[in-house]
C-alpha positions as CSV (number, residue, x, y, z in Angstrom):
1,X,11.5,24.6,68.4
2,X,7.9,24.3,67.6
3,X,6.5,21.2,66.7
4,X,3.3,20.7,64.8
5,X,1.4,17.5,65.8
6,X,-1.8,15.6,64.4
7,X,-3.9,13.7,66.5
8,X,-6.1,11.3,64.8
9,X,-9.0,9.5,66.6
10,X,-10.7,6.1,64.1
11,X,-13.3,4.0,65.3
12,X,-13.8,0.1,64.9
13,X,-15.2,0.9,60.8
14,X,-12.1,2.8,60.6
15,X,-14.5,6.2,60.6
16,X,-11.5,8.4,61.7
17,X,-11.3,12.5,62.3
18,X,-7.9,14.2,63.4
19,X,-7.1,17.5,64.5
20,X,-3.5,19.4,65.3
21,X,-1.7,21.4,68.4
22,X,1.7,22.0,68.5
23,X,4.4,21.1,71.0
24,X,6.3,24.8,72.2
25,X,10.2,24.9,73.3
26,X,11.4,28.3,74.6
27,X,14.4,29.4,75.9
28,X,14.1,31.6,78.5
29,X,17.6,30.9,80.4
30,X,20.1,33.1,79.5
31,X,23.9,31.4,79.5
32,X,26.1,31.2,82.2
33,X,30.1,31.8,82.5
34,X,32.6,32.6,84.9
35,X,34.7,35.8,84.3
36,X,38.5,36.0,84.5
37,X,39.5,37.6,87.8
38,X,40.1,41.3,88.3
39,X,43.7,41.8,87.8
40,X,46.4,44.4,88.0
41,X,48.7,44.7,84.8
42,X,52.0,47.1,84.6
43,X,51.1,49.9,82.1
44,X,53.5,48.5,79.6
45,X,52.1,45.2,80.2
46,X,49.8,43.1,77.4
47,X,46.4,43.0,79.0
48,X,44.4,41.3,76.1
49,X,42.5,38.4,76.9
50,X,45.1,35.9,76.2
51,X,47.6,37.6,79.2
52,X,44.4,39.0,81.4
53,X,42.6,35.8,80.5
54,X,39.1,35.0,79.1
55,X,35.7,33.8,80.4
56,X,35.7,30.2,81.5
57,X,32.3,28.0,82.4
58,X,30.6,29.0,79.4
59,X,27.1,27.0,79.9
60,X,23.4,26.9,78.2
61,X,20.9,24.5,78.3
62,X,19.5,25.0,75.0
63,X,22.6,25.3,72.5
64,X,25.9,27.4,71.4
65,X,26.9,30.5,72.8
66,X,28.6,33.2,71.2
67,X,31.0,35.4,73.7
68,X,32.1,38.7,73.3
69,X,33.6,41.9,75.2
70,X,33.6,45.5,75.4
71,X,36.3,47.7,77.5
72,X,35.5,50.6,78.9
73,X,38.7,52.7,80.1
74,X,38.5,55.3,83.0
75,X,41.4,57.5,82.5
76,X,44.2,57.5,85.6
77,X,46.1,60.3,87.5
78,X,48.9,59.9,84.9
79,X,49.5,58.5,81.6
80,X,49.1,54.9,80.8
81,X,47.8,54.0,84.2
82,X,43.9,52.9,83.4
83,X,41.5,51.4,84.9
84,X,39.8,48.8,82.1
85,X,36.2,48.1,82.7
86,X,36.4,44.8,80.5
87,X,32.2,43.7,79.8
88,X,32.2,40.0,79.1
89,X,29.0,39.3,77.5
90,X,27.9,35.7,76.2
91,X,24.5,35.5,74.1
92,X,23.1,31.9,73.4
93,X,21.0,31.2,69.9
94,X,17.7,32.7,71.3
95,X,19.0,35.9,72.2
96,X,19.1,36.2,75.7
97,X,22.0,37.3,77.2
98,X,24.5,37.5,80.2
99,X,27.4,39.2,81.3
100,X,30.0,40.2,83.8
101,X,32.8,43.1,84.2
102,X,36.3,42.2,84.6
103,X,38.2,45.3,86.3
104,X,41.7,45.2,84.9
105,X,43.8,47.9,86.2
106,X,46.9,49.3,84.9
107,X,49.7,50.8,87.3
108,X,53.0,52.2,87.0
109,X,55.7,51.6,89.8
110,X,58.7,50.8,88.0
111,X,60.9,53.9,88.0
112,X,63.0,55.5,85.2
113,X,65.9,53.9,84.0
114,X,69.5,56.3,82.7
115,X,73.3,56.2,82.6
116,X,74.7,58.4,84.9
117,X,78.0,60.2,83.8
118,X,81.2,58.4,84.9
119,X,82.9,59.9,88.1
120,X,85.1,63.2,86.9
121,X,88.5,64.8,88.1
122,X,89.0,68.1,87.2
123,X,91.5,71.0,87.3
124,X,89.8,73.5,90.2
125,X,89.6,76.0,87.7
126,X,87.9,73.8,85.1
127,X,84.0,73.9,84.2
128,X,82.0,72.3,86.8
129,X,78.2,72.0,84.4
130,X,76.8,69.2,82.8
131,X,78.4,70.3,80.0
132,X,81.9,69.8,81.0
133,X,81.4,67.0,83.1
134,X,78.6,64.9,81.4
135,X,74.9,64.3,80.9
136,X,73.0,60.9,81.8
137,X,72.2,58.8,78.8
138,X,70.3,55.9,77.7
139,X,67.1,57.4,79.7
140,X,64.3,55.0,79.2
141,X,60.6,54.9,80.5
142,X,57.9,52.2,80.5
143,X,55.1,54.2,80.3
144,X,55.8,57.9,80.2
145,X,57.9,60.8,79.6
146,X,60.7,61.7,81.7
147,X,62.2,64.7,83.2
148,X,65.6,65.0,84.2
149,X,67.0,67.0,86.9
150,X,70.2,67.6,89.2
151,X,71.7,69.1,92.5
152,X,74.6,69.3,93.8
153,X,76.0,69.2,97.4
154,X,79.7,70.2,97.8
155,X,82.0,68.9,100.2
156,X,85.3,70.9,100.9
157,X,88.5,70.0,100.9
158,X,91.3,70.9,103.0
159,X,92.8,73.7,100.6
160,X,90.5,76.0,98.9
161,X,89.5,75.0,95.2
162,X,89.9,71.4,96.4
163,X,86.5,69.6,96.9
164,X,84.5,66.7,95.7
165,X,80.8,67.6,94.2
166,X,78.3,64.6,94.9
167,X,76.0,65.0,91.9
168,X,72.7,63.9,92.3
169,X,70.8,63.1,89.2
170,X,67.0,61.8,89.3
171,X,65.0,60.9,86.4
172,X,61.1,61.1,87.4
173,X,58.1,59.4,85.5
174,X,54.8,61.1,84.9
175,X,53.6,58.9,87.9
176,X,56.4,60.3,90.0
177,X,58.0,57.2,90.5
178,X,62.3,58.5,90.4
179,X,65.6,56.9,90.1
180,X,68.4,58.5,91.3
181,X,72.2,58.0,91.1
182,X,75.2,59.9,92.3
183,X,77.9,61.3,90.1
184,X,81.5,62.6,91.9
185,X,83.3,65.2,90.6
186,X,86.7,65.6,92.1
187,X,88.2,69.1,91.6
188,X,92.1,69.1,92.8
189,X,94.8,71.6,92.5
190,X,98.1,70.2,90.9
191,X,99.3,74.1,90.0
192,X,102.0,75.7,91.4
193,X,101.6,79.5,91.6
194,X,102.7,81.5,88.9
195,X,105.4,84.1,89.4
196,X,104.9,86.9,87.4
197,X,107.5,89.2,88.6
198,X,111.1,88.0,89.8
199,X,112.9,89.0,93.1
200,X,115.7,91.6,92.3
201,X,119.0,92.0,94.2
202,X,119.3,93.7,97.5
203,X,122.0,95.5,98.0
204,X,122.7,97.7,101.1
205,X,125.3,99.1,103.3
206,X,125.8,97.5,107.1
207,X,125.5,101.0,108.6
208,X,121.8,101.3,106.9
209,X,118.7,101.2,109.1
210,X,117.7,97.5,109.5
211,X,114.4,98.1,108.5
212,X,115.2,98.6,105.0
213,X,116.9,94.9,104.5
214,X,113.5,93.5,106.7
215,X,111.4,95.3,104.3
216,X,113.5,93.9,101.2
217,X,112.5,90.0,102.5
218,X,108.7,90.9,103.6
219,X,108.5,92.1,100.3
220,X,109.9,88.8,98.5
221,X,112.8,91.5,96.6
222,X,109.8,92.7,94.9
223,X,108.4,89.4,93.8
224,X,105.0,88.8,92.7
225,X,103.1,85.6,92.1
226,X,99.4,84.7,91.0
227,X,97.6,81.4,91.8
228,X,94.8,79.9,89.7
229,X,93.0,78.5,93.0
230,X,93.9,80.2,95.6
231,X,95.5,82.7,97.5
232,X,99.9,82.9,97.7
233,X,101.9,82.8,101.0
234,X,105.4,83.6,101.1
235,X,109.0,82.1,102.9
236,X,112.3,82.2,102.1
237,X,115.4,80.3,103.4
238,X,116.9,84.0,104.8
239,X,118.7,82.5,108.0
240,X,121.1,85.8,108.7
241,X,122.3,89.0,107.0
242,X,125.6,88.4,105.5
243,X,128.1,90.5,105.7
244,X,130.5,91.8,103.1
245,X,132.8,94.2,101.2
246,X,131.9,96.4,98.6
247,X,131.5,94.5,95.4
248,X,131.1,90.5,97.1
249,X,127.9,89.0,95.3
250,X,126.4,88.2,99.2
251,X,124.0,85.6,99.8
252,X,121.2,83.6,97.3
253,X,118.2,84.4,98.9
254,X,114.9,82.2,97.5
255,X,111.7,83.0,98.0
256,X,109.0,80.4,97.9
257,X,105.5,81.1,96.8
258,X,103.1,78.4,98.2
259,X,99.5,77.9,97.0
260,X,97.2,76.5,100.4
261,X,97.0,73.2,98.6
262,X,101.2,73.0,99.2
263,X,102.3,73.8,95.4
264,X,105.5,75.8,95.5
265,X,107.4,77.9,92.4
266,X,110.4,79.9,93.6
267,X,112.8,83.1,92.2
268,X,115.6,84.1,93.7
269,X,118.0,86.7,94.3
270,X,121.1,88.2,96.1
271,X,121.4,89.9,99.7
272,X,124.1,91.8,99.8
273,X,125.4,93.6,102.9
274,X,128.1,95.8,102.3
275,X,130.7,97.4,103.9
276,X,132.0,100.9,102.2
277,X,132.3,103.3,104.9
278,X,136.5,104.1,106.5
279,X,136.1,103.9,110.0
280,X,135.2,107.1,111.8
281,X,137.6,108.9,114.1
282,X,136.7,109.2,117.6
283,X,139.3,111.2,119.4
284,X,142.7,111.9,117.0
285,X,146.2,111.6,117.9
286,X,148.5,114.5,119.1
287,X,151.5,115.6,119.4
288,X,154.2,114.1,122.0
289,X,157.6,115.8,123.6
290,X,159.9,114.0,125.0
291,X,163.6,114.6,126.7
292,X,165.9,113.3,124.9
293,X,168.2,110.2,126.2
294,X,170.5,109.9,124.0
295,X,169.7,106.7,123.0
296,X,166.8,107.9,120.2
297,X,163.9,107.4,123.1
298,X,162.6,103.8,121.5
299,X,160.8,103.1,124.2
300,X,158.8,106.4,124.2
301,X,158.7,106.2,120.7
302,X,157.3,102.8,120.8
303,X,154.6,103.6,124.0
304,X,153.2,106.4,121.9
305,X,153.1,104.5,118.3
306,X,151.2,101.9,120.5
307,X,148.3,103.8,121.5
308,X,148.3,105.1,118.2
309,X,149.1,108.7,119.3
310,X,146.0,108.6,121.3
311,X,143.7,108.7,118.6
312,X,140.5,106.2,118.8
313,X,138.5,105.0,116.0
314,X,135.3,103.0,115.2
315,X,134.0,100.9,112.5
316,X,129.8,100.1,112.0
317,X,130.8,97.2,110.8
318,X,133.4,95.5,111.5
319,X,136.7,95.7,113.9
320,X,139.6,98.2,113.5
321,X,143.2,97.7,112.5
322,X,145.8,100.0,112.7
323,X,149.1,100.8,111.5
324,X,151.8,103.7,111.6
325,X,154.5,105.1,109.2
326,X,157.0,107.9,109.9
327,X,156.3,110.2,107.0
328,X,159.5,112.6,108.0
329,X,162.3,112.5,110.2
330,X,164.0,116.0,110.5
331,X,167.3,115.8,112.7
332,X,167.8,118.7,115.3
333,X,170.6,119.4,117.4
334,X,172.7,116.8,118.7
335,X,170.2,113.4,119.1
336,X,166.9,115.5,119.0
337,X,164.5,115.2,116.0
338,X,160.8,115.7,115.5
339,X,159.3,112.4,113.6
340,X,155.8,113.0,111.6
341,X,154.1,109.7,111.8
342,X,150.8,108.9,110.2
343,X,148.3,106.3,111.7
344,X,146.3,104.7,109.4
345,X,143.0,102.8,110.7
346,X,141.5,100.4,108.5
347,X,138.5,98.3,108.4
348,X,137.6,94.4,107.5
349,X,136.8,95.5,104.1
350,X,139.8,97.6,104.1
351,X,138.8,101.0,103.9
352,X,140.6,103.1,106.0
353,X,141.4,106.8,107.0
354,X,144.4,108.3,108.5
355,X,145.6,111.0,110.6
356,X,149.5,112.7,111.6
357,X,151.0,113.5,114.8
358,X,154.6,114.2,115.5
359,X,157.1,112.9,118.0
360,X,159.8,115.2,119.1
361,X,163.0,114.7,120.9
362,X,164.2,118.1,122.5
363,X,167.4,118.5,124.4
364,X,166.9,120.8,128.0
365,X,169.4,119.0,129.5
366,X,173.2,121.3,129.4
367,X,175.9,118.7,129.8
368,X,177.8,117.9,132.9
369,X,181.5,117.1,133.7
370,X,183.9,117.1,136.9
371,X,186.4,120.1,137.2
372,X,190.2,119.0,137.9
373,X,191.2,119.3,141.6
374,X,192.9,122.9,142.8
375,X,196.4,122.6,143.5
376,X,199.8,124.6,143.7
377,X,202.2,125.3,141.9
378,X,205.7,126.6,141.4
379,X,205.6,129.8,139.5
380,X,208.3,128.2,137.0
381,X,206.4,125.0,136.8
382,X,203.7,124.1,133.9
């Protein structure tokens, strides 16, 4: 202030004069304060005064002050992360002025938050894309935009189309910061194969060559099957090639298609091993002549029926049987005769084939007898 004084001077008489100066107060302190400490603040943070705090000390030796702030903001490497150049500045009544920077900076190191899809099984032929098998949700950022992304490392099972997928979906800030989380999917193989064509009969005769019934069984009987996963391998239960006659159903043959994760369908079908073929002469029977002994030569008769008239036979398949029946007996002279006999060989399945010989009795012995005694007699006697 400026104050304007008199000063008056009066003698004894009370003959006075005055005259006037005046008494000057200036300000020429500016106030004093304390700023609030340089602080850092998470992007999504409130970093007003009231949360970053506000100048404290405030101090003038001549009156009021009045306080008041400016912020300047210097632009980070990414979104929302500033660095605030907060000018405190308290003026007092006269003007004069004083002030002081707060540096308030704002970071971002809290990363992304999201759902990540639950944990999947699938069929092995199912879709394996996010589509199929689920996006993340509930993404959510403090201070930026987000972009998603995912890889996937696949572990193999131990039968092809089996394997788990560890799905590895991160979530990354404008600041880089990332989250990631692991979805599995599981892709198994429940499926048996599919046959698409069934095994038909096999039907062939025991004489044929071998190779044709082993190429009937690597062939399944003409089966086919698909799988949906992977590849088909074949068995069957064949233990042994039956054997049997001509018309006998044979022997139910199954064939198992088996996917290489163990899933089995089956068809099945008849092996039939037949047997429709007589035995095959080797040497044929002939003709016999014998003496006759009065007694109708049995035991010739018998000998030569028992070696079948000589004749020898074979069978591909099975043994031989034989058998014999006089066809004709024609009498000759006295006890002779000539006996056509048919042997008649016949296999397991009882076809059979035949062939004649004869047996004859001839007589070349002329009988004998014992002439009566010479003797005399008289010419009158008989």
């Amino acid at each position: 202030r400026t104050d304007v004084v008199e000063f008056k001077v009066t003698d004894g008489c009370g003959n006075a004069d005055s005259l006037e100066a005046s008494f000057i107060i200036i300000d020429t302190i500016p106030p004093t304060f304390t700023a609030p400490p340089d602080t850092l603040y998470s992007c999504s943070e409130d970093y007003s005064p009231v949360n970053a705090g506000i100048v404290s000390d405030t101090s003038d030796v001549c009156g009021t002050v009045t306080l008041s702030f400016v912020d300047n903001i210097t632009t980070g490497e990414c979104p929302a992360t500033d660095t605030v150049h907060r000018v405190w500045t308290a003026e007092d009544a006269c003007g004069l002025t004083y002030s002081q920077t707060q540096l308030i900076i704002l970071i971002d190191t809290v990363a992304p938050e999201f759902t990540v899809p639950a944990d999947v099984t699938i069929a092995c032929t199912a879709d394996t894309s996010v589509t199929n098998t689920g996006m993340i949700t509930d993404t959510t950022d403090d201070c930026s935009s987000i972009t998603l992304t995912w890889s996937d490392q696949i572990f193999f099972g131990e039968c092809v189309g089996v394997d788990t997928i560890y799905r590895s979906w991160t979530a990354e800030d404008a600041c880089e910061n990332t989250n990631t989380q692991i979805q599995l999917i599981t892709r198994i193989d429940t499926v048996a194969p599919e046959i698409t064509v069934e095994a038909s009969d096999g039907v062939f005769d025991c004489a044929a060559d071998p190779s044709l019934i082993a190429e009937w069984l690597s062939t399944q009987g003409g089966a086919q099957a698909t799988d949906n996963c992977s590849g088909v391998s074949w068995s069957s239960n064949y233990g042994s090639s039956p054997s049997g006659c001509l018309g006998d159903q044979g022997d139910l043959i199954t064939f198992y298609a088996t996917d290489s994760c163990g899933n089995v369908d089956s068809t099945s079908a008849y092996l039939s091993i037949n047997d429709n073929t007589a035995p095959a002469f080797i040497t044929v029977a002939t003709d016999t002549t014998v003496v006759c002994d009065g007694s109708g030569n049995v035991s010739e008769f018998q000998a030569w029926t028992g070696i079948n008239g000589g004749a020898t036979a074979q069978d591909d398949c099975s043994g031989e049987n034989w058998s014999y029946e006089v066809l004709s007996s024609t009498p000759g002279c006295g006890n002779t005769r000539t006996d056509v006999v048919e042997f008649k060989v016949t296999d397991g399945c009882g076809n059979a084939d035949s062939l004649e010989a004869s047996f004859i009795i001839i007589d070349t012995i002329p009988p004998t007898f014992t002439a009566p005694p010479d003797t005399l007699y008289s010419c009158s006697e008989d």
